[in-house]
LUMDREN-174612 format. One record per atom (N, C-alpha, C): residue number from 0; residue in three letters; atom name; x, y, z. Coordinates in Angstrom, 3 decimals. Layout:
N
 pos code site        u        v        w
 NUM  ala   CA        X        Y        Z
...
***
This chain:
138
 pos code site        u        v        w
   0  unk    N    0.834   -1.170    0.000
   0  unk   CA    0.000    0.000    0.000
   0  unk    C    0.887    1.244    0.000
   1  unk    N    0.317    2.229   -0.720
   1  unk   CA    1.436    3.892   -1.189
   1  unk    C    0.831    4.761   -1.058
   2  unk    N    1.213    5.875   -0.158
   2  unk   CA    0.356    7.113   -0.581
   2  unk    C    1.706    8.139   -0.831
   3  unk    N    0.572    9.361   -1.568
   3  unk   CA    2.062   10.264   -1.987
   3  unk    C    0.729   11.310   -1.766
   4  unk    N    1.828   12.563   -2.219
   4  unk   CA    1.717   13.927   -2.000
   4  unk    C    2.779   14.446   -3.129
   5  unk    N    2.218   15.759   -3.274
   5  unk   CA    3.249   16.654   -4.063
   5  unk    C    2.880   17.960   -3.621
   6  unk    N    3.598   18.751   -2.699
   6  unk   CA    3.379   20.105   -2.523
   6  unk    C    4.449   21.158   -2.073
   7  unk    N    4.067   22.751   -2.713
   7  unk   CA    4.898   23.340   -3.167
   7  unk    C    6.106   23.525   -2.557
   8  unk    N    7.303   23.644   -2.277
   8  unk   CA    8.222   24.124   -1.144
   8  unk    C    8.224   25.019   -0.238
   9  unk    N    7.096   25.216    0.394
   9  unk   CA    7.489   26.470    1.303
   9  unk    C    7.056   25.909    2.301
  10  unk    N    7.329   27.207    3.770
  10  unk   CA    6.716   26.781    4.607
  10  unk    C    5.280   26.737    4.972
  11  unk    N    4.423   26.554    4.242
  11  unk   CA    2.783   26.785    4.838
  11  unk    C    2.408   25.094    4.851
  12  unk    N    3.735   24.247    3.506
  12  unk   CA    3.841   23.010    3.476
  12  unk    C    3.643   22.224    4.203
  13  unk    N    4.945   22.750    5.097
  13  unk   CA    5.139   21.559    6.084
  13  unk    C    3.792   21.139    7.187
  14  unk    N    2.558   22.295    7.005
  14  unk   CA    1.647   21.831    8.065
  14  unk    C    0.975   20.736    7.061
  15  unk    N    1.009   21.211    6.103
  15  unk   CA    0.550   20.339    4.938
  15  unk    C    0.952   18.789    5.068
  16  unk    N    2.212   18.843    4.881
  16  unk   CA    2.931   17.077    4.934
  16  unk    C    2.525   16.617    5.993
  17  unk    N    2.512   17.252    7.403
  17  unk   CA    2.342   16.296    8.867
  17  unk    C    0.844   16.236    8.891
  18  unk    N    0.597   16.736    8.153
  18  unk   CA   -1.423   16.526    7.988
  18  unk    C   -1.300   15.033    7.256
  19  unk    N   -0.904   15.319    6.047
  19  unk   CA   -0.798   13.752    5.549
  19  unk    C   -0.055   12.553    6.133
  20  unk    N    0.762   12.964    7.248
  20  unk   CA    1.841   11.707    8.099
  20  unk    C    0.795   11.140    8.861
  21  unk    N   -0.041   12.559    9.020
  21  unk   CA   -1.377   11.525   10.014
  21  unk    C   -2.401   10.468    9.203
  22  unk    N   -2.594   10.775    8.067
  22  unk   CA   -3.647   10.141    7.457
  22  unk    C   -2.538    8.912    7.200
  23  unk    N   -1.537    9.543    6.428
  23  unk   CA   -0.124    7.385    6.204
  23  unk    C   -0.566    6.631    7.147
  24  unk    N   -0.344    7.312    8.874
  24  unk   CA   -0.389    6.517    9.905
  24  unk    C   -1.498    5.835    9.840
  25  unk    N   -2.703    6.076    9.251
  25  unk   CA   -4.197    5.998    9.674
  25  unk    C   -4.244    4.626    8.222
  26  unk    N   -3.566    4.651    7.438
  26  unk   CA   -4.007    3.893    6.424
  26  unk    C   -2.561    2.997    6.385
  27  unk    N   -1.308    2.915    6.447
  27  unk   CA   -0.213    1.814    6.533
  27  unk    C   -0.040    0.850    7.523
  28  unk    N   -0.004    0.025    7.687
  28  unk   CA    0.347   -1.004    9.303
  28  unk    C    1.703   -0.569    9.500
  29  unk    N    1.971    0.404   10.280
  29  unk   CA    3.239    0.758   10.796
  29  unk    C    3.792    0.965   12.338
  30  unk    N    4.689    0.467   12.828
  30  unk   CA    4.997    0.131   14.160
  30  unk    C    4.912    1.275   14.755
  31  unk    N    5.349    1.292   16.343
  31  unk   CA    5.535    2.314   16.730
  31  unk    C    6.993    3.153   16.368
  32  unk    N    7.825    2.436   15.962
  32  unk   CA    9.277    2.919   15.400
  32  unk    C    9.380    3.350   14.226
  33  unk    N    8.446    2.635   13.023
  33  unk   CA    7.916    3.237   12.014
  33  unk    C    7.431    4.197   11.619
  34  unk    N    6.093    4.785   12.827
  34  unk   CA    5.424    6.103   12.553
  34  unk    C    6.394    7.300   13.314
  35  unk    N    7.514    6.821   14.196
  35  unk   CA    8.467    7.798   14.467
  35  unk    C    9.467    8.445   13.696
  36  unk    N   10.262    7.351   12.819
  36  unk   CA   11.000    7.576   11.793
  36  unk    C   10.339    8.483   10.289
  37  unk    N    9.055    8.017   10.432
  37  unk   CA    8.186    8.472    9.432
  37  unk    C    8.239   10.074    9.346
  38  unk    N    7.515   10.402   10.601
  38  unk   CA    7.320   11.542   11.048
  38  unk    C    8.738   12.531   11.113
  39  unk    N    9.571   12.222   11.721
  39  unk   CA   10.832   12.551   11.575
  39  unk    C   11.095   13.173   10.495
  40  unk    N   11.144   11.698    9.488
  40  unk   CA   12.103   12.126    8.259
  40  unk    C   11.167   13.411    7.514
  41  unk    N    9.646   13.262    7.674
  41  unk   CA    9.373   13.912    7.056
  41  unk    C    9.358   15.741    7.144
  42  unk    N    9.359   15.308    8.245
  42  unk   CA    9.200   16.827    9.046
  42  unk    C   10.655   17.536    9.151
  43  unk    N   12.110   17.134    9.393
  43  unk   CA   13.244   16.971    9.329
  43  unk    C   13.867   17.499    8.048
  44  unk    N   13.335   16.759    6.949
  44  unk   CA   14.084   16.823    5.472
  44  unk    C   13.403   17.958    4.544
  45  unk    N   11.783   17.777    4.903
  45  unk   CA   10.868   18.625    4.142
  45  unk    C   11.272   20.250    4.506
  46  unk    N   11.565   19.991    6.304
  46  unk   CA   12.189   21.340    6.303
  46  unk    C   13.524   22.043    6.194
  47  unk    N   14.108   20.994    6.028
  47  unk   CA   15.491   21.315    5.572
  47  unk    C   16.106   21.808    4.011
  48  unk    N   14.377   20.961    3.183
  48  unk   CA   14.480   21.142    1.862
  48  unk    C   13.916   23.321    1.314
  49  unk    N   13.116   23.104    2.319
  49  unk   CA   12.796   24.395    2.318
  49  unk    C   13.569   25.409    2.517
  50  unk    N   14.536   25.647    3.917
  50  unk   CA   15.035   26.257    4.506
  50  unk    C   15.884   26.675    3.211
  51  unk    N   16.549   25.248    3.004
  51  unk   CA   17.908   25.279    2.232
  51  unk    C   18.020   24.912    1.063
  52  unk    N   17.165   24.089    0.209
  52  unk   CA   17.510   23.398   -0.853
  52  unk    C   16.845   24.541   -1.986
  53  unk    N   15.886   25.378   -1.208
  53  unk   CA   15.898   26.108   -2.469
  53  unk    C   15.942   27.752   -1.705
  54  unk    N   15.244   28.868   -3.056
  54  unk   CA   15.527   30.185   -2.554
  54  unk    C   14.396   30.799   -2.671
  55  unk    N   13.805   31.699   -2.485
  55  unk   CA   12.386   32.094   -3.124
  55  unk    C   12.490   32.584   -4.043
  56  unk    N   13.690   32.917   -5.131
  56  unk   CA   14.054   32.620   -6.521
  56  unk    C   12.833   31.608   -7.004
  57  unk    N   13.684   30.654   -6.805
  57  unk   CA   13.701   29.580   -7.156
  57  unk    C   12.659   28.485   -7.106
  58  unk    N   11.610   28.151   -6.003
  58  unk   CA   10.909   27.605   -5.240
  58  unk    C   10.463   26.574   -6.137
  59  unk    N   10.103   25.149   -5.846
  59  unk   CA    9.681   24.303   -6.791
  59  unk    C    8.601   23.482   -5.859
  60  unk    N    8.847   22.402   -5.920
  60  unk   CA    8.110   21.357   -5.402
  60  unk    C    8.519   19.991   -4.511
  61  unk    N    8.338   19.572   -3.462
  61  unk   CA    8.466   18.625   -3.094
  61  unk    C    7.681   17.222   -2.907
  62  unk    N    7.958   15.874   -3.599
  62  unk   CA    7.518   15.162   -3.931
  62  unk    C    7.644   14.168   -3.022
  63  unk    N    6.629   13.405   -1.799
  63  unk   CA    6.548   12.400   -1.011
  63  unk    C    5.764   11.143   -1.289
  64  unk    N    6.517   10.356   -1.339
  64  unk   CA    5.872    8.532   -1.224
  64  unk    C    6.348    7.987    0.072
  65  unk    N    5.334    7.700    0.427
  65  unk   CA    5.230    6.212    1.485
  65  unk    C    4.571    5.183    1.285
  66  unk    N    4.979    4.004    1.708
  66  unk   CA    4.671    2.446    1.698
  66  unk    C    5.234    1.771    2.470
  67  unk    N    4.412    0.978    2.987
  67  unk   CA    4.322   -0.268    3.886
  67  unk    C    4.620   -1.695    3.124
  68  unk    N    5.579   -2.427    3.167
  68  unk   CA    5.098   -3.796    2.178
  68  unk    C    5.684   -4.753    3.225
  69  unk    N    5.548   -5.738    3.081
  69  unk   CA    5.420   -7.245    4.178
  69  unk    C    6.168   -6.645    5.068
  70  unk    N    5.816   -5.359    6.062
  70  unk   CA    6.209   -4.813    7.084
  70  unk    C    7.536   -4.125    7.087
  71  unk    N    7.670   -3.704    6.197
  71  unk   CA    9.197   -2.411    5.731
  71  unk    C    8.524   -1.238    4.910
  72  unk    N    9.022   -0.281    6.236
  72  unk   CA    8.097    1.434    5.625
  72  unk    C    9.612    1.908    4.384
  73  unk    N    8.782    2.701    3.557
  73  unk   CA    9.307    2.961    2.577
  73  unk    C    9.018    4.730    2.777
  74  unk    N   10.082    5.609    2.728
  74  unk   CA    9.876    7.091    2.902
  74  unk    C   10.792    7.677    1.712
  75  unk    N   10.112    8.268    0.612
  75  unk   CA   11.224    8.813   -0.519
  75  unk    C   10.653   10.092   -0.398
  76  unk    N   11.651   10.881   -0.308
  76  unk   CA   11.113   12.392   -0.427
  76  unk    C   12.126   12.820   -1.827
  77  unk    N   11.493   13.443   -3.217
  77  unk   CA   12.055   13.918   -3.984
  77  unk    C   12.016   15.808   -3.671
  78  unk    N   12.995   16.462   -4.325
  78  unk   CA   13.140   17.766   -4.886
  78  unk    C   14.086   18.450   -5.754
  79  unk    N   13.866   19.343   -6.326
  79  unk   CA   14.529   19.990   -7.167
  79  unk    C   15.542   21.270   -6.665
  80  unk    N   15.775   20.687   -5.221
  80  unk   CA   16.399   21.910   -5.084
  80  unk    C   18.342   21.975   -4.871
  81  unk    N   18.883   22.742   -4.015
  81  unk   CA   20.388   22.575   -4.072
  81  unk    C   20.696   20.702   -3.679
  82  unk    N   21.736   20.381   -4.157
  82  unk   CA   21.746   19.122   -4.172
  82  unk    C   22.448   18.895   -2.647
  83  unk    N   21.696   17.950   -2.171
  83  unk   CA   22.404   17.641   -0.295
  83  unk    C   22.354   16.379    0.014
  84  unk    N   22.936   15.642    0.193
  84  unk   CA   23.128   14.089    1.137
  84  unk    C   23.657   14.238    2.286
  85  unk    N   22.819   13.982    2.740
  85  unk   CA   22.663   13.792    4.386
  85  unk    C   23.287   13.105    5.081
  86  unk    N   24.197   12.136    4.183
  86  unk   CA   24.607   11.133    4.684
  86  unk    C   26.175   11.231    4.653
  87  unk    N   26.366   11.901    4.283
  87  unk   CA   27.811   12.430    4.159
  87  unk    C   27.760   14.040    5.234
  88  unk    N   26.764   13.998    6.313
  88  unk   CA   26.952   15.498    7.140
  88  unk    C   27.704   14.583    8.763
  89  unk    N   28.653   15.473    9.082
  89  unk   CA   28.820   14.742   10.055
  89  unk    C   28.220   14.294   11.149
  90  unk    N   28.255   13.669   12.219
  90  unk   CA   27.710   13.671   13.597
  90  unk    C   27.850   14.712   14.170
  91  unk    N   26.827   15.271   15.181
  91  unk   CA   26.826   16.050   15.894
  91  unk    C   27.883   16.041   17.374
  92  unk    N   28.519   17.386   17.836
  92  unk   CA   29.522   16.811   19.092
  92  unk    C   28.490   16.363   19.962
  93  unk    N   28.384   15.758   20.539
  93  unk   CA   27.476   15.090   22.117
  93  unk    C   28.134   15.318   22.682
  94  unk    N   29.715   15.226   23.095
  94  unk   CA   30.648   15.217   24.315
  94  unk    C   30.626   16.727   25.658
  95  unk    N   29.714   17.185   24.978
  95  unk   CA   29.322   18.439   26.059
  95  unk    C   28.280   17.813   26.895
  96  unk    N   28.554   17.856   28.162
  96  unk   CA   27.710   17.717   29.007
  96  unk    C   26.578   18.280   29.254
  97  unk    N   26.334   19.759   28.993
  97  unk   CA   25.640   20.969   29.103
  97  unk    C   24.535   20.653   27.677
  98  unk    N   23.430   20.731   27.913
  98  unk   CA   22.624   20.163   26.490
  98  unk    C   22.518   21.594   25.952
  99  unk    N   22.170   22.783   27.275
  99  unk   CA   22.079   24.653   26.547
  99  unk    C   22.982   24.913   26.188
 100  unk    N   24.677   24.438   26.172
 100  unk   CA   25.737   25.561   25.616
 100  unk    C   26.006   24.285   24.413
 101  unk    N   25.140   23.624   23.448
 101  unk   CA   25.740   22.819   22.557
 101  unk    C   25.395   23.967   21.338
 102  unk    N   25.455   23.833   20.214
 102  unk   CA   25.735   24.306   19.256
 102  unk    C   24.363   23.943   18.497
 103  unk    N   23.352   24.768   18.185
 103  unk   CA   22.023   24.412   17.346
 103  unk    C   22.122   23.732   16.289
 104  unk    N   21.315   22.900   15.794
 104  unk   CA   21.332   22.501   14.576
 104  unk    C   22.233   20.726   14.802
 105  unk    N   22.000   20.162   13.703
 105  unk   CA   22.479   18.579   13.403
 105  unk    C   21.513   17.384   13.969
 106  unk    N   21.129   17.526   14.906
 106  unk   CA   20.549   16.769   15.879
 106  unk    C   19.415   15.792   14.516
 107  unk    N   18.543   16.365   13.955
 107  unk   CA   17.511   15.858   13.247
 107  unk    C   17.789   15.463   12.024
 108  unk    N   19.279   15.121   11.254
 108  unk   CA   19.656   14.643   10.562
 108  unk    C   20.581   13.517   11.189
 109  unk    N   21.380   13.919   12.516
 109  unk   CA   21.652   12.801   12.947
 109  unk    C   20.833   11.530   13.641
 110  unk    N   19.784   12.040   13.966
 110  unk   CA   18.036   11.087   14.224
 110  unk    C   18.268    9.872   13.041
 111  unk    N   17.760   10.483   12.230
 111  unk   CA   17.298   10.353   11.375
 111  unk    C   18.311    9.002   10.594
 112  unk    N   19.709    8.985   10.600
 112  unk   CA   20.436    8.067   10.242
 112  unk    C   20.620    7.273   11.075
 113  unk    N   20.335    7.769   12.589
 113  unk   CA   20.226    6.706   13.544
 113  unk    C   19.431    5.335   13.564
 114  unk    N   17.921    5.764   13.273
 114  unk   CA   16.992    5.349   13.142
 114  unk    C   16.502    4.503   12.137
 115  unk    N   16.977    4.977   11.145
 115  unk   CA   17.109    4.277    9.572
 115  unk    C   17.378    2.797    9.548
 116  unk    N   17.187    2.001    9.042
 116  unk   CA   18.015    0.410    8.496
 116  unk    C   18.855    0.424    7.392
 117  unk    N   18.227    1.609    6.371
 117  unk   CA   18.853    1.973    5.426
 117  unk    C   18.515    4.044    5.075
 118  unk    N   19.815    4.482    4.383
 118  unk   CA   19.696    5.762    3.757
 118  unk    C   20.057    5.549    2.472
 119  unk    N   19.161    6.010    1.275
 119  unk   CA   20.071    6.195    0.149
 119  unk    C   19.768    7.706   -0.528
 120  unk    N   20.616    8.195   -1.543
 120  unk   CA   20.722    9.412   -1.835
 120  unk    C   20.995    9.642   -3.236
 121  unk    N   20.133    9.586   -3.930
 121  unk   CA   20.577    9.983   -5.717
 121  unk    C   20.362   11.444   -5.863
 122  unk    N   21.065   12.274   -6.940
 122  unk   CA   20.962   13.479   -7.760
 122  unk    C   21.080   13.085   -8.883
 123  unk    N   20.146   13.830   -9.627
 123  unk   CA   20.468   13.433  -10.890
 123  unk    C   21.079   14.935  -11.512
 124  unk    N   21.684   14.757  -12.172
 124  unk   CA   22.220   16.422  -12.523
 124  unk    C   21.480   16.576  -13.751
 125  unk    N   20.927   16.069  -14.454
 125  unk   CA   20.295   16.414  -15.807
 125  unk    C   18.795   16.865  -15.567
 126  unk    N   18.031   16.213  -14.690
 126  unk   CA   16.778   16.748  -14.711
 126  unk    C   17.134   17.290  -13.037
 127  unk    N   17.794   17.319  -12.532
 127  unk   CA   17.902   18.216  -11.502
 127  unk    C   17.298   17.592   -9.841
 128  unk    N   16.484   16.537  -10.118
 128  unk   CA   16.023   15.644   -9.011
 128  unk    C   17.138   15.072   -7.855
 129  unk    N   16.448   15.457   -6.366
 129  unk   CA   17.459   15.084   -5.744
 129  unk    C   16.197   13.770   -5.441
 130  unk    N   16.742   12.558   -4.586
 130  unk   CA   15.316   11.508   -3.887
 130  unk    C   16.481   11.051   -2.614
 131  unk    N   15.805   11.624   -1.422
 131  unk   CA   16.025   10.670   -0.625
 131  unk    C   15.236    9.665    0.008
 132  unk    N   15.924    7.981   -0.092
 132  unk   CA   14.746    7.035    0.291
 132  unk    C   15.716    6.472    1.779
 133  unk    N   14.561    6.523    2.689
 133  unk   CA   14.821    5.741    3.854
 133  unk    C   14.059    5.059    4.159
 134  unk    N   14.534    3.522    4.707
 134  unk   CA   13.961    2.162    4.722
 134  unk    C   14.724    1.693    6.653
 135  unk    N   13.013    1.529    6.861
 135  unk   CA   12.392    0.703    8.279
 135  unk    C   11.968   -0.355    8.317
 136  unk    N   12.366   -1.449    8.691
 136  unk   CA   11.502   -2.567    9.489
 136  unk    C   11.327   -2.639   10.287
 137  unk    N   10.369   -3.831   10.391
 137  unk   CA    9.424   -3.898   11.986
 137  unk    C   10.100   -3.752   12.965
***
């Protein structure tokens, strides 16, 4: 079972996408680790795609699929914007004891690979598509 979405890059979006993370949840058999990662990635990347992947130049579209199949969630988020893999950003320092004097930012990309079973990351440079797909099991 698949549902998708396609909506524009900005921020009025993102209330948009977690509207639909609720309805995925409501229609995929997905664990409790599943609808976490879900939610995450989507909320995480969609806004990262916004923030950063494009400009208000520029603004395009962001393209979401999810699926459930013999119990492995499937999360591909496509866009057209600056090209980024996530998977090549480093870890965040943790070694501060102090959680207020750490340094903002990393935390929800490092989630996010935590959590994963799998990350993968294509660009295509000709039609300009970035897709990131991350893969959960039960």
């Amino acid at each position: 079972m698949q549902q998708s979405i396609e909506v524009h890059a900005d921020w009025n979006s993102i209330t948009t996408l977690m509207t639909f993370t609720d309805s995925v949840e409501a229609c995929l058999p997905l664990t409790a680790d599943q609808s976490y990662l879900m939610r995450l990635v989507i909320e995480e990347i969609a806004t990262n795609i916004v923030k950063y992947g494009y400009t208000d130049a520029n603004r395009d579209v962001i393209q979401l699929v999810c699926s459930c199949d013999q119990g492995t969630l499937r999360v591909s988020i496509r866009d057209r914007g600056a090209p980024f893999d996530p998977r090549d950003q480093p870890d965040p320092d943790l070694s501060d004891a102090d959680p207020a004097s750490r340094m903002i930012g990393g935390l929800g990309l490092y989630f996010v690979r935590e959590f994963a079973d799998d990350l993968s990351y294509t660009h295509d440079d000709i039609s300009g598509w970035n897709e990131l797909i991350v893969i959960k099991g039960q």
